[in-house]
N, CA, C and O of each residue as an XYZ file, in Angstrom:
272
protein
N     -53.191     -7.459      7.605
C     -53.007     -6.025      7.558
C     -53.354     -5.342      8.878
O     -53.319     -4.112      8.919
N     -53.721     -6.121     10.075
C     -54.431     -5.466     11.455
C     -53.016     -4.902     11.611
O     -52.933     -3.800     12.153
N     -51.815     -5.551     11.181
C     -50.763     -5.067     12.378
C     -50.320     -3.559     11.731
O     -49.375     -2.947     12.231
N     -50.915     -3.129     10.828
C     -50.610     -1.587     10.568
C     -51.315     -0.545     11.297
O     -51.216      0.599     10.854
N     -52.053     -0.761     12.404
C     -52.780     -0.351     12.967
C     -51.853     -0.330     14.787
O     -51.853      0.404     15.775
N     -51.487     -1.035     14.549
C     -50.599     -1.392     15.622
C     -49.131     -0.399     15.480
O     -48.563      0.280     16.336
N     -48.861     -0.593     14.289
C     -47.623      0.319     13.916
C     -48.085      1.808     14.083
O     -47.452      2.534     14.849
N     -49.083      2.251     13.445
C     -49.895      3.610     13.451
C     -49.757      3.758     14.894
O     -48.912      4.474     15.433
N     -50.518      3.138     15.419
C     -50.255      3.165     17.121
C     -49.156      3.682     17.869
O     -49.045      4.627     18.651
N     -48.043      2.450     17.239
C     -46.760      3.116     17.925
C     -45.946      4.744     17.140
O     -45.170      5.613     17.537
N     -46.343      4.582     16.465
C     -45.915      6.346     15.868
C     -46.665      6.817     16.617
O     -45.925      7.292     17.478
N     -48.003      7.092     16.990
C     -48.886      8.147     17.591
C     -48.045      8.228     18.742
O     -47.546      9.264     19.180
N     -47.947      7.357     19.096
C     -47.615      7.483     20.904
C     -46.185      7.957     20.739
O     -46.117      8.983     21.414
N     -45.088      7.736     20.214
C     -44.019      8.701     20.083
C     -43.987     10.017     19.831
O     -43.147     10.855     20.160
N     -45.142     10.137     19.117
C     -45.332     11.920     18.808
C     -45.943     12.022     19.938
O     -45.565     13.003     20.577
N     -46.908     11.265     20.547
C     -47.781     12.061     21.757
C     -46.115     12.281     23.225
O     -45.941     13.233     23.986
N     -45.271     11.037     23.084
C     -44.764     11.657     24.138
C     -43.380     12.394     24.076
O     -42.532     12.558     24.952
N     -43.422     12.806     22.698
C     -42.360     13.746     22.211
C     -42.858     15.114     22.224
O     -42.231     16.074     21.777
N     -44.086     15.163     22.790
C     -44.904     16.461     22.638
C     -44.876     16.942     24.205
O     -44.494     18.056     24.566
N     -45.381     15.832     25.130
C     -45.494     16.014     26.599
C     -43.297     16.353     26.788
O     -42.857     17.163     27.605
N     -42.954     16.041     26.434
C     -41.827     16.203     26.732
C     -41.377     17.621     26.247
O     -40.720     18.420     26.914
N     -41.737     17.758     25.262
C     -41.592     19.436     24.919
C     -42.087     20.482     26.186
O     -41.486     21.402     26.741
N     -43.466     19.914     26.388
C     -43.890     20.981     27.347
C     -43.593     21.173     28.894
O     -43.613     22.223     29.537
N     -43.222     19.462     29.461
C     -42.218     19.617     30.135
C     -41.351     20.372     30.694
O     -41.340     20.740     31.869
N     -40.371     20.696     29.598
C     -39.442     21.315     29.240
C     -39.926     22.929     29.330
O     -39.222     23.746     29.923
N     -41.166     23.301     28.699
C     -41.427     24.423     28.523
C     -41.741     24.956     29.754
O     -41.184     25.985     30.136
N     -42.744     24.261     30.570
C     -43.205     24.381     31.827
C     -42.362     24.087     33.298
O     -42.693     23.450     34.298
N     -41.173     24.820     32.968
C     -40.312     24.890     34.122
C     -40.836     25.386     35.583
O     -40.729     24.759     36.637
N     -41.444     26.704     35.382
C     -41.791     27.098     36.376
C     -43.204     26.831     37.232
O     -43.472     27.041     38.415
N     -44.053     26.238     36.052
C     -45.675     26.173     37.101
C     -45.559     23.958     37.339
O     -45.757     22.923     36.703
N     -45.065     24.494     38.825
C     -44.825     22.602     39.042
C     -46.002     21.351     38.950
O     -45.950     20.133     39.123
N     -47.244     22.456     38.532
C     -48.856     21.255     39.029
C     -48.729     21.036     37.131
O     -49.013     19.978     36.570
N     -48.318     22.109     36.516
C     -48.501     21.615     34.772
C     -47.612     20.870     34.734
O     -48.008     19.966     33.998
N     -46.284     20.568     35.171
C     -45.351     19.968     34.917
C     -45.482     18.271     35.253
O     -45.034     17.305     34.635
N     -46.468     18.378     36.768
C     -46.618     16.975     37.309
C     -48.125     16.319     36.390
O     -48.287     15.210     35.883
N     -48.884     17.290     36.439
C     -49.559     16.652     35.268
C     -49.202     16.295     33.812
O     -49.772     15.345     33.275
N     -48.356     16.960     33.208
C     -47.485     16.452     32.173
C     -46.683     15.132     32.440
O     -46.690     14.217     31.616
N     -45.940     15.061     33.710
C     -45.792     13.977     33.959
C     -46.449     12.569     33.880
O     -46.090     11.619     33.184
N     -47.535     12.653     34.785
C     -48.602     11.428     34.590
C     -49.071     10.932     33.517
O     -49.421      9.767     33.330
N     -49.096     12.294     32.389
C     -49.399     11.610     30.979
C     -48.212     10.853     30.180
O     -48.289      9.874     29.438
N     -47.350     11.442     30.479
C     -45.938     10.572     30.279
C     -46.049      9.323     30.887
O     -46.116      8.291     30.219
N     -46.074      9.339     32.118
C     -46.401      8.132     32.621
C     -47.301      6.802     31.877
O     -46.983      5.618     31.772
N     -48.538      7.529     31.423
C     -49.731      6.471     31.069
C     -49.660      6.275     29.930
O     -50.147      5.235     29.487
N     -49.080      7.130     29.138
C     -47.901      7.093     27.549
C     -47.534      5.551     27.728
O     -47.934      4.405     27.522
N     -46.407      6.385     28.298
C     -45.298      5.422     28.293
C     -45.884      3.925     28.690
O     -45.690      3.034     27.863
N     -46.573      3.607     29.882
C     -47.483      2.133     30.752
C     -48.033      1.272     29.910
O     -47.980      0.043     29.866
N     -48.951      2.615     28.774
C     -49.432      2.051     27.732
C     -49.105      1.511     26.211
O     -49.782      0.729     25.543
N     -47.608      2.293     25.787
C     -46.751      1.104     24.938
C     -46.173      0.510     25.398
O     -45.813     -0.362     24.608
N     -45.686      0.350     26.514
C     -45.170     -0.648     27.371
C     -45.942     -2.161     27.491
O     -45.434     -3.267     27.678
N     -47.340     -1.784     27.313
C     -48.174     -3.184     27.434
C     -48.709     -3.225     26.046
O     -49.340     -4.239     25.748
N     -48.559     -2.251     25.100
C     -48.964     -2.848     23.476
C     -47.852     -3.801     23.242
O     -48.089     -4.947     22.861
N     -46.369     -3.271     23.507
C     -45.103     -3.991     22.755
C     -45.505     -5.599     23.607
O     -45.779     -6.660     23.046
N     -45.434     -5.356     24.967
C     -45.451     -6.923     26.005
C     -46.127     -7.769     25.585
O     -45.677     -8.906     25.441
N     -47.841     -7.337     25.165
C     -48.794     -8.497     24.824
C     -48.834     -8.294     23.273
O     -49.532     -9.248     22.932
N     -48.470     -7.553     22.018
C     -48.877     -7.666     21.063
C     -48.354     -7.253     19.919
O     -48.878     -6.910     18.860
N     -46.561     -7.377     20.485
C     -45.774     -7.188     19.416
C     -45.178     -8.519     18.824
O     -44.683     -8.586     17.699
N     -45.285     -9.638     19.760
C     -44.702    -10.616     19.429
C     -45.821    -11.439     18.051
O     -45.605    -12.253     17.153
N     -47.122    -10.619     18.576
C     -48.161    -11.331     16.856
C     -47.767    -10.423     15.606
O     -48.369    -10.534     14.538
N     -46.591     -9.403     15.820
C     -46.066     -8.915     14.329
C     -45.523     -9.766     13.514
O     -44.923    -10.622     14.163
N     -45.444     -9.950     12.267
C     -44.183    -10.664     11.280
C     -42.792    -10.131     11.558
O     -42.283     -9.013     11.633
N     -42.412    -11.300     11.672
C     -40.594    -10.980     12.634
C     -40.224     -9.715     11.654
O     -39.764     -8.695     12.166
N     -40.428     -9.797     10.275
C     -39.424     -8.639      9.679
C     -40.081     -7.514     10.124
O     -39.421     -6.514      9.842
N     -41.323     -7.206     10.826
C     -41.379     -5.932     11.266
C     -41.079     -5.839     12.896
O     -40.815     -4.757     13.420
N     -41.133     -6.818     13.488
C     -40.614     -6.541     14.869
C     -39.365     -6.039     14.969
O     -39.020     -5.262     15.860
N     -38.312     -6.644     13.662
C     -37.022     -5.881     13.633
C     -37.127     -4.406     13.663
O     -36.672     -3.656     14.526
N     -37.770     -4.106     12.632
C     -38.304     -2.330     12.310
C     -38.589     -1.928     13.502
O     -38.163     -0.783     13.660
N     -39.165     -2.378     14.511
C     -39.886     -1.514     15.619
C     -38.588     -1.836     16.959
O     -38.831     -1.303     18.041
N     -37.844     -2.314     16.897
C     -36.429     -2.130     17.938
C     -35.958     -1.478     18.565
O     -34.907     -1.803     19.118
């Protein structure tokens, strides 16, 4: 059951960078909120990037399909 924790994981981090992307968006004009919005996108993103690399392959295949 650890790997539901892992799944929880990857939902959080889609809402977290579906959120930075909103504000993004919102923050057209002040460029230091925008580049700091950026970087968190960045470390978002770096950081499911290295959950999926090292610790998606210990899911049960029928949920690695789900997470595609």
């Amino acid at each position: 059951m650890v790997y539901n924790y892992l799944l929880d994981l990857y939902q959080e981090l889609d809402k977290r960078k579906e959120n930075i992307e909103m504000i993004i968006a919102e923050a057209a004009d002040d460029m230091d909120k925008r580049k700091y919005q950026k970087g968190r996108l960045r470390a978002v993103e770096d950081f499911k990037k290295f959950l999926t690399t090292n610790y998606h392959a210990k899911l049960p295949r029928r949920m690695q399909k789900h997470q595609k």
